[in-house]
N, C-alpha and C positions, 0 to 999 in steps of 0.2 A: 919895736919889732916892725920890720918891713909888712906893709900889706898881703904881698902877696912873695915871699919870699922864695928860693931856690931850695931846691932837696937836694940835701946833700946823699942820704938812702936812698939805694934803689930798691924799689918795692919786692920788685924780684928778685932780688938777696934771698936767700932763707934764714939770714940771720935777723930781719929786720923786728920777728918776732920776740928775739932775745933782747934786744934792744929794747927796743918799745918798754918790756915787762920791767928792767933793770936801769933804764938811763935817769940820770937826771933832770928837772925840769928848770932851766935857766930863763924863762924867759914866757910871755903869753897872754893871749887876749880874745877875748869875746869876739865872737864875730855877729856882727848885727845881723837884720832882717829875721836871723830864726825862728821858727815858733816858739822851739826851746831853747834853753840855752845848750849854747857849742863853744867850745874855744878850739882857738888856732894854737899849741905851743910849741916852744923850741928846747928840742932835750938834745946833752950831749950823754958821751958813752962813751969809757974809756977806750974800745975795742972799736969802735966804727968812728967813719971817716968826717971833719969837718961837725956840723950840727945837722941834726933831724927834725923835720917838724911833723905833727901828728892831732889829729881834731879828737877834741877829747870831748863826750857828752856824759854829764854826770845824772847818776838816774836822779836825782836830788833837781834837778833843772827841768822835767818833764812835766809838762804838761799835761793834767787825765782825760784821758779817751775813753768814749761811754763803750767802744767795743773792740777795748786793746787794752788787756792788763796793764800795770804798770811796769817797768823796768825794761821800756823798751832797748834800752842799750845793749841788753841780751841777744837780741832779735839783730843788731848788727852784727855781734860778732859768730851767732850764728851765721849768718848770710858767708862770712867769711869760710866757716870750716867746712861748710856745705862746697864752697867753690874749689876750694882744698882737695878734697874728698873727691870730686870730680875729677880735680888735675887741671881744671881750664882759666887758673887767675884771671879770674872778672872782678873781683872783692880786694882790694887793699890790702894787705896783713890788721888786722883787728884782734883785739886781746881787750879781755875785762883786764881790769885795774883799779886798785885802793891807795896802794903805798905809794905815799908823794902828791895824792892829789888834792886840791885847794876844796873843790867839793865832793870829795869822798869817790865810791866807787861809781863807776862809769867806766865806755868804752873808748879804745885807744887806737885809732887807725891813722897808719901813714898817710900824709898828704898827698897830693896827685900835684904837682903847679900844671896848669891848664891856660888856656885860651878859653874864658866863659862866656865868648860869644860864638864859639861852636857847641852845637847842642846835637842830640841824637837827631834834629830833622838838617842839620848843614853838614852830620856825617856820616848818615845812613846810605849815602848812593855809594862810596868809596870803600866804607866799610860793611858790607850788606851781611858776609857771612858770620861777623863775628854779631851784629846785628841778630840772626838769626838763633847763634847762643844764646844771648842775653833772652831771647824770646822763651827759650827752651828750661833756662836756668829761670826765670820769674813762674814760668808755669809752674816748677816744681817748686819753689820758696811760696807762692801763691802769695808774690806780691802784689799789695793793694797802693802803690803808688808810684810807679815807677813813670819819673817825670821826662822831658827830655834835657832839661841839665842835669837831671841823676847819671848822665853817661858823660866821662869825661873822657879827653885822648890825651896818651901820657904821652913818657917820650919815644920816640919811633914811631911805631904805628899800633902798642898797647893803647888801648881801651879798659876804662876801670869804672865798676860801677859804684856808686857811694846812695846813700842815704835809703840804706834796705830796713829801718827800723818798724815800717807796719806789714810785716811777712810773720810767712809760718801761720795765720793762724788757720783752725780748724775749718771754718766754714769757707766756703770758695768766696775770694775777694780780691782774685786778681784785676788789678786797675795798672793800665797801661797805656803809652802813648806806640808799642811797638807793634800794631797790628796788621801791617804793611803785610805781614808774609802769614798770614793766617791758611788755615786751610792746606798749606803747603806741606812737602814729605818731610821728616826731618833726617839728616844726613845722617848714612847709617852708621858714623864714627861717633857722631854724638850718641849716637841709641847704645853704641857699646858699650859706651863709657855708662850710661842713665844703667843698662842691665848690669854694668858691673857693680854700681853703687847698693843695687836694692838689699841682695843680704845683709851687706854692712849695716843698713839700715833696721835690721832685725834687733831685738831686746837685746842680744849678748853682742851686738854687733860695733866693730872700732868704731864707725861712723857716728851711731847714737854714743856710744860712749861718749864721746867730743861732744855733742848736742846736750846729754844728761849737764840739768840745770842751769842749761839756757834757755832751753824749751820743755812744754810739760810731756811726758809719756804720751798723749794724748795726741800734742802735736806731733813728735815724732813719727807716731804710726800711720796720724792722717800723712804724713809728708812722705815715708813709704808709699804709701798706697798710690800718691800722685807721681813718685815714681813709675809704677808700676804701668797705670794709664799711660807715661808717656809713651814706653815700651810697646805697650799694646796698640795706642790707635797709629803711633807711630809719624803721624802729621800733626802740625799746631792748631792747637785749636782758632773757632771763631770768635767775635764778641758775642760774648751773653745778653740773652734778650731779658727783660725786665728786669735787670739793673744798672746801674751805672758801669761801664767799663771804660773810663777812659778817667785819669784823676785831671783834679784843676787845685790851681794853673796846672797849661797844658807844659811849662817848662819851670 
């Protein structure tokens, strides 16, 4: 397999989820450096075009974190239905996954091919406001590690966020490298879209639905409620004082 191959899926299909769930797996390989294990594979599909590639993390590969349950692969592809749910694809298409895979279940997200020597600090001046989402959507996932290669640029002028697996949880652990716009109002389209979400996010609500058993009950309500904040203070927050907000490496 080519290093860094071509997609032949565009993420923005909405088939790409049927895919992903149903294709075959021809082809694949680890990608080094991870903490945990990730592969790069290449799956075809009778119904879509050419080959797909797609990073598969199997919960079986994970590494235990002393304050992040295990199976973080869930916590990806919630990051996915959350962004769904929004309407504002920042999240790959992501799907759990068992059948066909070499280390059992784990998460299945379209590949991005990128330039990874741009990072959110070489595309923050050009991209400010989609910049400003991702601020808005991390607040509410109350990710704790959002790097600046966690932001890639697809093709055209999409932006796609990947490696959301230490989100969601309950206690406030947002760790960010996006602080540039802190304190600032948050646009009132985004706030429409955040009030539109929050019912949904109620016990009987589609949204948690999608979230039930990737996240516990627990999470989910704390993740309403930080909906709800955004709504109310209406600006992004600042860094927190006595603890860490910023993750490392800073990319």
């Amino acid at each position: 397999m080519e290093r860094f191959p071509e997609q032949s899926w565009d993420p923005l299909d909405e088939r790409v989820t049927a895919w992903l769930a149903s294709s075959t797996v021809t082809d694949g390989a680890r990608i080094p450096y991870a903490s945990n294990y990730v592969f790069l594979l290449e799956l075809q599909h009778d119904d879509a075009p050419g080959f797909g590639y797609a990073v598969y993390k199997p919960g079986k590969g994970e590494n235990p974190l002393w304050d992040f349950p295990p199976n973080l692969y869930r916590r990806e592809v919630a990051a996915y239905q959350l962004s769904a749910a929004l309407s504002w694809d920042l999240i790959p298409p992501t799907i759990e996954r068992a059948e066909g895979m070499e280390y059992g279940v784990g998460s299945l997200q379209a590949y991005i091919p990128t330039d990874y020597s741009r990072t959110f600090f070489e595309l923050r001046e050009q991209y400010a406001d989609d910049m400003r989402k991702f601020a808005v959507f991390d607040w509410i996932a109350n990710n704790a590690d959002r790097k600046g290669g966690h932001i890639l640029k697809g093709n055209g002028d999409q932006l796609w966020g990947i490696d959301n697996g230490l989100s969601f949880h309950q206690e406030e652990k947002l760790r960010t490298v996006i602080w540039d716009y802190a304190g600032e109002s948050i646009a009132p389209g985004l706030i429409a879209d955040v009030e539109e979400l929050i019912p949904r996010l109620e016990s009987a609500g589609e949204a948690a639905a999608r979230l039930s058993g990737l996240l516990s009950d627990g999470e989910i309500d704390v993740l309403r409620r930080r909906a709800e904040r955004v709504v109310e203070e209406g600006r992004l927050p600042d860094p927190p004082t006595g603890r860490r907000s910023y993750p490392w490496p800073l990319v």
